[in-house]
C-alpha positions as CSV (number, residue, x, y, z in Angstrom):
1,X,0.0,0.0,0.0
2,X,1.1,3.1,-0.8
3,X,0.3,7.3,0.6
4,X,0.8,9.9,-0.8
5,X,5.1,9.1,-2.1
6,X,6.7,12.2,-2.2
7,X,9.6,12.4,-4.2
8,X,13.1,13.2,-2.3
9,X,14.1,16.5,-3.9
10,X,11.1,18.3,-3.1
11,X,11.1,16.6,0.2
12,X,14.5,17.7,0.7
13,X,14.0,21.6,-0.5
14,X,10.3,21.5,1.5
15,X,12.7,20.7,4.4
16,X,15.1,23.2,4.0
17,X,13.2,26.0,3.2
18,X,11.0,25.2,7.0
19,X,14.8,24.9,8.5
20,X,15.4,28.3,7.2
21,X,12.5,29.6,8.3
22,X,12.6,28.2,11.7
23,X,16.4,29.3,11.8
24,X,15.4,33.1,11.1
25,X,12.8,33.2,13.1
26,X,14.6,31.8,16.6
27,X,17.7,34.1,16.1
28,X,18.4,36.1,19.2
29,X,21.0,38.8,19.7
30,X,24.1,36.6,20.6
31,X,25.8,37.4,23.7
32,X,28.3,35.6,25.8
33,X,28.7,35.0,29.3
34,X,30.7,33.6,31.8
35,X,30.7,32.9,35.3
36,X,33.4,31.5,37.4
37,X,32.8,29.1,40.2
38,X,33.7,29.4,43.2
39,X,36.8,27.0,42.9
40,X,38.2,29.4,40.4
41,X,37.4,32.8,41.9
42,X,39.2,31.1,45.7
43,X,42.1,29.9,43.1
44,X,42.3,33.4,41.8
45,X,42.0,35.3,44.8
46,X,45.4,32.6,46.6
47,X,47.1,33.1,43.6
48,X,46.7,37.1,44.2
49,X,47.8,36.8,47.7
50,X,51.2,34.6,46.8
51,X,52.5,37.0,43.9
52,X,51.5,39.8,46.7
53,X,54.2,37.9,49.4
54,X,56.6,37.1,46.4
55,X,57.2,40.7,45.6
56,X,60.5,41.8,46.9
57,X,61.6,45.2,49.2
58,X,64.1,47.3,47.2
59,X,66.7,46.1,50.4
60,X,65.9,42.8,49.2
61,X,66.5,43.3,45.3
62,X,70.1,44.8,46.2
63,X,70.8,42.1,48.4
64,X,70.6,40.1,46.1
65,X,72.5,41.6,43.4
66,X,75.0,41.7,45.6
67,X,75.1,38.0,45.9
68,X,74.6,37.2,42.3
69,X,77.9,39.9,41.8
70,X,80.0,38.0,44.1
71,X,79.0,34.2,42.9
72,X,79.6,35.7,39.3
73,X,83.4,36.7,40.4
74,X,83.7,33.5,42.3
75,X,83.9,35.7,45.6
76,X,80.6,34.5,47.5
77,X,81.5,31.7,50.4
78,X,79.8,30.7,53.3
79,X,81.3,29.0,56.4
80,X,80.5,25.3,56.8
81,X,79.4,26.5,60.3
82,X,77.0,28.7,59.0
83,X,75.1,26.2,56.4
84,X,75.0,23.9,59.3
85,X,73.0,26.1,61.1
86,X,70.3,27.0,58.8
87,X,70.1,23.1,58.1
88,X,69.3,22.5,62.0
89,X,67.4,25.7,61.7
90,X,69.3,27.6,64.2
Protein backbone atom coordinates (compact mmCIF):
# COMPACT_ATOMS: atom_id res chain seq x y z
CA UNK A 1 0.00 0.00 0.00
CA UNK A 2 1.09 3.10 -0.80
CA UNK A 3 0.35 7.28 0.61
CA UNK A 4 0.84 9.92 -0.80
CA UNK A 5 5.07 9.11 -2.14
CA UNK A 6 6.72 12.25 -2.24
CA UNK A 7 9.56 12.37 -4.16
CA UNK A 8 13.05 13.21 -2.35
CA UNK A 9 14.13 16.46 -3.91
CA UNK A 10 11.09 18.27 -3.08
CA UNK A 11 11.10 16.59 0.18
CA UNK A 12 14.45 17.70 0.74
CA UNK A 13 14.01 21.56 -0.49
CA UNK A 14 10.27 21.52 1.47
CA UNK A 15 12.71 20.73 4.41
CA UNK A 16 15.14 23.18 3.97
CA UNK A 17 13.23 26.00 3.22
CA UNK A 18 10.98 25.19 7.02
CA UNK A 19 14.76 24.91 8.54
CA UNK A 20 15.42 28.27 7.24
CA UNK A 21 12.51 29.57 8.29
CA UNK A 22 12.57 28.15 11.72
CA UNK A 23 16.44 29.30 11.81
CA UNK A 24 15.43 33.14 11.13
CA UNK A 25 12.83 33.24 13.09
CA UNK A 26 14.60 31.79 16.57
CA UNK A 27 17.68 34.11 16.11
CA UNK A 28 18.39 36.06 19.16
CA UNK A 29 21.03 38.80 19.67
CA UNK A 30 24.12 36.64 20.58
CA UNK A 31 25.79 37.43 23.73
CA UNK A 32 28.28 35.64 25.81
CA UNK A 33 28.73 35.03 29.27
CA UNK A 34 30.67 33.62 31.82
CA UNK A 35 30.72 32.94 35.31
CA UNK A 36 33.40 31.47 37.41
CA UNK A 37 32.77 29.05 40.16
CA UNK A 38 33.70 29.38 43.22
CA UNK A 39 36.82 26.97 42.92
CA UNK A 40 38.20 29.38 40.40
CA UNK A 41 37.43 32.78 41.91
CA UNK A 42 39.20 31.15 45.72
CA UNK A 43 42.08 29.88 43.07
CA UNK A 44 42.27 33.38 41.81
CA UNK A 45 41.99 35.33 44.80
CA UNK A 46 45.42 32.63 46.63
CA UNK A 47 47.06 33.10 43.63
CA UNK A 48 46.74 37.11 44.22
CA UNK A 49 47.83 36.77 47.67
CA UNK A 50 51.19 34.55 46.78
CA UNK A 51 52.46 37.01 43.91
CA UNK A 52 51.48 39.77 46.72
CA UNK A 53 54.19 37.92 49.42
CA UNK A 54 56.62 37.12 46.35
CA UNK A 55 57.17 40.69 45.57
CA UNK A 56 60.49 41.80 46.91
CA UNK A 57 61.62 45.24 49.19
CA UNK A 58 64.12 47.28 47.22
CA UNK A 59 66.71 46.14 50.44
CA UNK A 60 65.86 42.79 49.18
CA UNK A 61 66.46 43.30 45.30
CA UNK A 62 70.14 44.83 46.24
CA UNK A 63 70.76 42.12 48.42
CA UNK A 64 70.56 40.07 46.08
CA UNK A 65 72.46 41.60 43.40
CA UNK A 66 74.98 41.75 45.62
CA UNK A 67 75.07 38.03 45.89
CA UNK A 68 74.59 37.21 42.29
CA UNK A 69 77.85 39.90 41.83
CA UNK A 70 79.98 37.97 44.14
CA UNK A 71 79.00 34.24 42.88
CA UNK A 72 79.58 35.66 39.28
CA UNK A 73 83.36 36.67 40.39
CA UNK A 74 83.71 33.49 42.28
CA UNK A 75 83.89 35.66 45.59
CA UNK A 76 80.59 34.53 47.48
CA UNK A 77 81.55 31.72 50.39
CA UNK A 78 79.78 30.74 53.29
CA UNK A 79 81.35 28.96 56.36
CA UNK A 80 80.52 25.32 56.83
CA UNK A 81 79.36 26.51 60.32
CA UNK A 82 77.01 28.66 59.03
CA UNK A 83 75.09 26.22 56.42
CA UNK A 84 74.99 23.91 59.33
CA UNK A 85 73.05 26.10 61.12
CA UNK A 86 70.28 26.98 58.79
CA UNK A 87 70.12 23.09 58.07
CA UNK A 88 69.34 22.52 62.04
CA UNK A 89 67.37 25.66 61.73
CA UNK A 90 69.27 27.62 64.18
Amino acid sequence: MKINSIPPKELISQYIHVREKTVLESQEPATDKAELTSEAKTFSAALKAAKEAMERTPEELEHISKVANQVENNAYSVSGEEVAKKILGE
